[in-house]
MIDOSE-1310 file (N, C-alpha, C; in nm, 2 decimals, decimal comma, always signed):
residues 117
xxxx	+0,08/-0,12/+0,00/+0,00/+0,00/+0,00/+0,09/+0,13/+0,00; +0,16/+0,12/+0,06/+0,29/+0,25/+0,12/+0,35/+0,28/-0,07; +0,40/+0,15/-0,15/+0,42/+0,15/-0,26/+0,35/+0,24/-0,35; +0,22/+0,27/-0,34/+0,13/+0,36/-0,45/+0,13/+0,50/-0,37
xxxx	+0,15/+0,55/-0,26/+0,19/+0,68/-0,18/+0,23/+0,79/-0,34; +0,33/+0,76/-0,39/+0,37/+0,86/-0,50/+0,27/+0,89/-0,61; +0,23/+0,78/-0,66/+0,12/+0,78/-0,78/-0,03/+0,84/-0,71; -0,05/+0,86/-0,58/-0,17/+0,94/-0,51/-0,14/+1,06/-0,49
xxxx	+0,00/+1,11/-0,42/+0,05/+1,21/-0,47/+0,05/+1,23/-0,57; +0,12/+1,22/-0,67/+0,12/+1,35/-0,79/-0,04/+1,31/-0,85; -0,12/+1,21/-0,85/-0,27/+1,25/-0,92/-0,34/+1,31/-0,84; -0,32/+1,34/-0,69/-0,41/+1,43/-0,62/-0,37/+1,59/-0,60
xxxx	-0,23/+1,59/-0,65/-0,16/+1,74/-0,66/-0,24/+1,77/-0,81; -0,23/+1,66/-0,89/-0,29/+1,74/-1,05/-0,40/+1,76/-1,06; -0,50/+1,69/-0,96/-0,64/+1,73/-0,96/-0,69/+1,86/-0,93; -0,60/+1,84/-0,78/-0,62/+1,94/-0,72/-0,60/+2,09/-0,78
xxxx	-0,44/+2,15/-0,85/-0,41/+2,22/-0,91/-0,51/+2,25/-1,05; -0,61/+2,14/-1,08/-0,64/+2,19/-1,23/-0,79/+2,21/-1,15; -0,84/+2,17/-1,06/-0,96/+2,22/-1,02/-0,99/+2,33/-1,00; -0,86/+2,39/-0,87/-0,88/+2,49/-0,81/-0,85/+2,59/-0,83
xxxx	-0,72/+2,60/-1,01/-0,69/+2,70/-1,08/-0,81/+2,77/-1,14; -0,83/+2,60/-1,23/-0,98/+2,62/-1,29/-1,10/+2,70/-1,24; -1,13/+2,66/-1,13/-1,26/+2,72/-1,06/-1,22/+2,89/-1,06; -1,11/+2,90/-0,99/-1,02/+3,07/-0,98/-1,05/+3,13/-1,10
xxxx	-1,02/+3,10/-1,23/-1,04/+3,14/-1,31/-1,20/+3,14/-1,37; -1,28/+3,09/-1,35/-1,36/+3,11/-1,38/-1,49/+3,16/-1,24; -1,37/+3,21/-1,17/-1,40/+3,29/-1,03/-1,36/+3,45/-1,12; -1,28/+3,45/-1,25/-1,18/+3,60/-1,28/-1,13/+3,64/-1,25
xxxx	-1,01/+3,53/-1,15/-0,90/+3,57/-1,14/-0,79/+3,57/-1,27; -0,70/+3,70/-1,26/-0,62/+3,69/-1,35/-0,52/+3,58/-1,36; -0,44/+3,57/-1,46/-0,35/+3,47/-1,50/-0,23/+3,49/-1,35; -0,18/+3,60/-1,33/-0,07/+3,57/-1,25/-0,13/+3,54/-1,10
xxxx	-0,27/+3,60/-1,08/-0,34/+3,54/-0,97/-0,38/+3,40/-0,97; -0,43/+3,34/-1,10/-0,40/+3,16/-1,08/-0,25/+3,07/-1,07; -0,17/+3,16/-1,14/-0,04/+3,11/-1,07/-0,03/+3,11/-0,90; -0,04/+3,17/-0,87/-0,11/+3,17/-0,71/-0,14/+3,07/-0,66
xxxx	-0,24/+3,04/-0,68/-0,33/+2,96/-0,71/-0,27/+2,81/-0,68; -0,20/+2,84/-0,78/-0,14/+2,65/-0,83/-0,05/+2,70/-0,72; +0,08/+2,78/-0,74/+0,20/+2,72/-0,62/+0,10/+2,67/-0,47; -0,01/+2,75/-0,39/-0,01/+2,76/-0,26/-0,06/+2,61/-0,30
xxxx	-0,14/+2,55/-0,38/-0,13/+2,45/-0,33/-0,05/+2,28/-0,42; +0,04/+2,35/-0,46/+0,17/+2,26/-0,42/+0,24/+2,23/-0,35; +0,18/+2,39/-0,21/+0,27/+2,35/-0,13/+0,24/+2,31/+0,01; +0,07/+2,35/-0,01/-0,02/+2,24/+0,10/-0,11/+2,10/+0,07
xxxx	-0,12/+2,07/-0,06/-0,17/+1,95/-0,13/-0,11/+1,84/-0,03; +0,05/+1,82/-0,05/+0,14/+1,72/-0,03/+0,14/+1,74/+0,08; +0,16/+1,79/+0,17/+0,17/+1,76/+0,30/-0,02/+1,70/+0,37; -0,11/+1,77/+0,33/-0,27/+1,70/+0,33/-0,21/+1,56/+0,36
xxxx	-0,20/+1,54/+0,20/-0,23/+1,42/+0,10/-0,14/+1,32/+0,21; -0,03/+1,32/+0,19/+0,12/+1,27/+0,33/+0,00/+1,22/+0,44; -0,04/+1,36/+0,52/-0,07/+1,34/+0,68/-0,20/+1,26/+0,68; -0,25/+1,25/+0,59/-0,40/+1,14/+0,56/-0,39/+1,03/+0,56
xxxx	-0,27/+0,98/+0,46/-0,26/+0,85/+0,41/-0,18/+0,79/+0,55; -0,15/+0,85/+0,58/+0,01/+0,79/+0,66/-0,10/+0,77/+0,79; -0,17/+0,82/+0,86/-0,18/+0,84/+0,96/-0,36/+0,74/+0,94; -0,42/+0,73/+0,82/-0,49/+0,61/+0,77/-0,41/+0,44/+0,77
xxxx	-0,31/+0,45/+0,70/-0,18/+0,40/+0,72/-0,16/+0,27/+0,85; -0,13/+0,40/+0,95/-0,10/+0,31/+1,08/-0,18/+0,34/+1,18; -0,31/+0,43/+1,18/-0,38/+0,43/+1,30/-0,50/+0,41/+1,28; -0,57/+0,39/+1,16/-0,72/+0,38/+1,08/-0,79/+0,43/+1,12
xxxx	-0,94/+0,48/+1,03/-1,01/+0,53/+0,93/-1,08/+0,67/+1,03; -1,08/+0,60/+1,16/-1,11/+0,71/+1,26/-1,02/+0,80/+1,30; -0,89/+0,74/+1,32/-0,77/+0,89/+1,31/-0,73/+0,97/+1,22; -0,76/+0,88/+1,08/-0,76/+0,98/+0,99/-0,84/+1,07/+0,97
xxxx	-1,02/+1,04/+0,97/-1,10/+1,18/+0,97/-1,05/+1,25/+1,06; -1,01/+1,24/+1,18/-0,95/+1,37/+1,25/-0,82/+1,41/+1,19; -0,73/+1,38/+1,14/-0,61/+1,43/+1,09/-0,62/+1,49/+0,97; -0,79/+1,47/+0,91/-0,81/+1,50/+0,77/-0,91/+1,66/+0,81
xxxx	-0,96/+1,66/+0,87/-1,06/+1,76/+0,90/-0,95/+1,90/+0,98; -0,85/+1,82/+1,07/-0,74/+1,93/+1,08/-0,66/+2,01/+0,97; -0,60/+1,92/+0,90/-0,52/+1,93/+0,80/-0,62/+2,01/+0,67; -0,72/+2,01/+0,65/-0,81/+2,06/+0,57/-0,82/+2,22/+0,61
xxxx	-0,85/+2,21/+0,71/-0,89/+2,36/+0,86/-0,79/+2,44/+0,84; -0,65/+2,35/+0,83/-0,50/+2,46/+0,80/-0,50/+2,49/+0,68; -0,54/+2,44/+0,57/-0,50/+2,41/+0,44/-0,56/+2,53/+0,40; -0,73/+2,50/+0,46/-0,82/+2,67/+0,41/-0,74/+2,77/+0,47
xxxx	-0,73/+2,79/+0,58/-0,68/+2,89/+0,68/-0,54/+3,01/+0,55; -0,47/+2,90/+0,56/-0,32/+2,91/+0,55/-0,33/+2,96/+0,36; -0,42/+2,87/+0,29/-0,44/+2,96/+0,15/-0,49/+3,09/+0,17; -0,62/+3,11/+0,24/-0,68/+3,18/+0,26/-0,59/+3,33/+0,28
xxxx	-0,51/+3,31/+0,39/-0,38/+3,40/+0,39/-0,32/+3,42/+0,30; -0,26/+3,31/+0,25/-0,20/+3,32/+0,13/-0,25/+3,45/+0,03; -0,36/+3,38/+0,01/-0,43/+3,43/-0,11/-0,49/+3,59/-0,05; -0,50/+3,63/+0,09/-0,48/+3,76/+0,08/-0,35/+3,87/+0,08
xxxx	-0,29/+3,81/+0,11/-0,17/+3,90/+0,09/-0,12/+3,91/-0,02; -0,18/+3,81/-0,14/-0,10/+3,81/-0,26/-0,16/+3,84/-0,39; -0,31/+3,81/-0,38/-0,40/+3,80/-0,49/-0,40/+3,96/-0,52; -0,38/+4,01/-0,65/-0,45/+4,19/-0,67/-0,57/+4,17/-0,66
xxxx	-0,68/+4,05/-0,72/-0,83/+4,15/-0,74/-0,87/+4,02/-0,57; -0,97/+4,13/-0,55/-0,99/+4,06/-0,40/-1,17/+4,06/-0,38; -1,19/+3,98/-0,50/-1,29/+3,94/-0,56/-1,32/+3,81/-0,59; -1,40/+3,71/-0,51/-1,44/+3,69/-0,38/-1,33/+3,69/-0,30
xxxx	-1,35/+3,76/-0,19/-1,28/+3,76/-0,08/-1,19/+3,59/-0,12; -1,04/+3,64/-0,02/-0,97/+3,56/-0,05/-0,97/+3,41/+0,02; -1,08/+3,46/+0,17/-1,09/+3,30/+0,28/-1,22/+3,24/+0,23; -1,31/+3,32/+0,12/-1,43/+3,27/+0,05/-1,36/+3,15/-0,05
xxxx	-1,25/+3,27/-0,17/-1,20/+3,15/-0,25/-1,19/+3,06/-0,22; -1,07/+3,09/-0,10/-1,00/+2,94/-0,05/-1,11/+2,83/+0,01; -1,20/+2,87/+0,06/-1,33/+2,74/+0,10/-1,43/+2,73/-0,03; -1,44/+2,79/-0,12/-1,46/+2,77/-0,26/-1,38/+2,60/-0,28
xxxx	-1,24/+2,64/-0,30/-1,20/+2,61/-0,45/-1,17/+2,44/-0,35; -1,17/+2,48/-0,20/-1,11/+2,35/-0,12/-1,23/+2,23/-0,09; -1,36/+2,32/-0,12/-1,47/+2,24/-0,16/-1,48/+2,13/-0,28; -1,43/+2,25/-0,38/-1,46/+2,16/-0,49/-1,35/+2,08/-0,52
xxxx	-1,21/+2,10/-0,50/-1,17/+1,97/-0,50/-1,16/+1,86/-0,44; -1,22/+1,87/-0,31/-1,24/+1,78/-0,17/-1,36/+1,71/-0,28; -1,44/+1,80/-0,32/-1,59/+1,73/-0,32/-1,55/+1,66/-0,44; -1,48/+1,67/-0,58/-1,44/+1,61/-0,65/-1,36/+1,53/-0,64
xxxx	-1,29/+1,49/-0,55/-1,14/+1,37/-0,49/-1,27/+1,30/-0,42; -1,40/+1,33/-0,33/-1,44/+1,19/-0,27/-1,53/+1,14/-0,40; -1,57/+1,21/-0,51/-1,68/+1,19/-0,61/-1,55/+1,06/-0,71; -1,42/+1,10/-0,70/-1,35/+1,01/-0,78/-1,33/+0,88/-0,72
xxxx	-1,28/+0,88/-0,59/-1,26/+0,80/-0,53/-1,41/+0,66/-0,53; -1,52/+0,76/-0,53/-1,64/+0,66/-0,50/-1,67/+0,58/-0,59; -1,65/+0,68/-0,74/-1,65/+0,59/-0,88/-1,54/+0,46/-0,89; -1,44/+0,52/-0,89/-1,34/+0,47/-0,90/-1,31/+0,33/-0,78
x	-1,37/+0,31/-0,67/-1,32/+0,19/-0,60/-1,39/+0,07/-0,60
């Protein structure tokens, strides 16, 4: 199981990046504001994705909803920030985007997952 860890990473970093760009953009944000976009979460995706599995991993399905509902909590928080200090148009607000865009790819990762297993 520990074996496929990488191939969940990078398909849940590229979902995530093309959802949440996507949605941004069709939120109208500009182009250097969806760059934005994609870095903050390349750079909280992986650590999510990491603290979920791993902690699914070795302490099961009930430690992970808690480790998943925290890690989510920071993930918004922490874009949310992100994305105010950095975004120019501040249209939706930037802790709206970030629970926007962490909706829909939450809500599209459990819609894949449910097809898919």
């Amino acid at each position: 199981m520990l074996n496929l860890l990488p191939y969940y990473m990078v398909r849940n970093l590229l979902l995530t990046v093309a959802i949440e760009t996507g949605l941004a953009a069709l939120l109208g944000l500009r182009r250097r504001d969806l760059l934005y976009v994609a870095l903050v979460n390349v750079m909280t995706n992986p650590l999510v994705n990491v603290s979920t599995f791993l902690t699914g991993f070795f302490y099961g399905a009930r430690a992970r909803l808690w480790v998943l509902i925290a890690v989510e909590l920071a993930a918004f928080g922490s874009e949310g920030f992100v994305y105010y200090k950095t975004l120019e148009k501040r249209r939706p607000h930037p802790f709206l985007l970030s629970l926007l865009c962490n909706a829909a790819s939450y809500g599209a990762g459990l819609a894949i997952n449910l097809i898919f297993k």
